[in-house]
C-alpha positions, 0 to 999 in steps of 0.5 A: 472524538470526544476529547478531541473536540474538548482539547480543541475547545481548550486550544490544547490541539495536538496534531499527529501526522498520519503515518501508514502501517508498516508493510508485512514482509515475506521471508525472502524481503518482499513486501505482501503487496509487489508479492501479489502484483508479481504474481498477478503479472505472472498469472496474466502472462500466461493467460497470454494477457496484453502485453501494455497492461503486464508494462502497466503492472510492474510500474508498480513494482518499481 
């Protein structure tokens, strides 16, 4: 934080743009995050969930 403020007094700012982590994969290519929505819609399936949220779900997956 320190020498930020410092290199912004100097005019020396140097921006970097945020870049998101990469995502961890699975052994079969699926990224942890449509693994685990997959597994959600499933699981909510057969809890006999409601078939607008199950649609809702895998948009996300898209």
């Amino acid at each position: 934080m320190q020498q930020r403020a410092r290199s912004a007094v100097d005019g020396n700012v140097q921006q970097s743009p945020a870049e998101a982590p990469p995502r961890k994969k699975t052994p079969l290519g699926i990224d942890e995050e449509k693994a685990l929505i997959g597994m959600l819609i499933y699981l909510l399936y057969k809890q006999g969930a409601d078939l607008k949220l199950l649609l809702g779900l895998a948009y996300l997956l898209i």
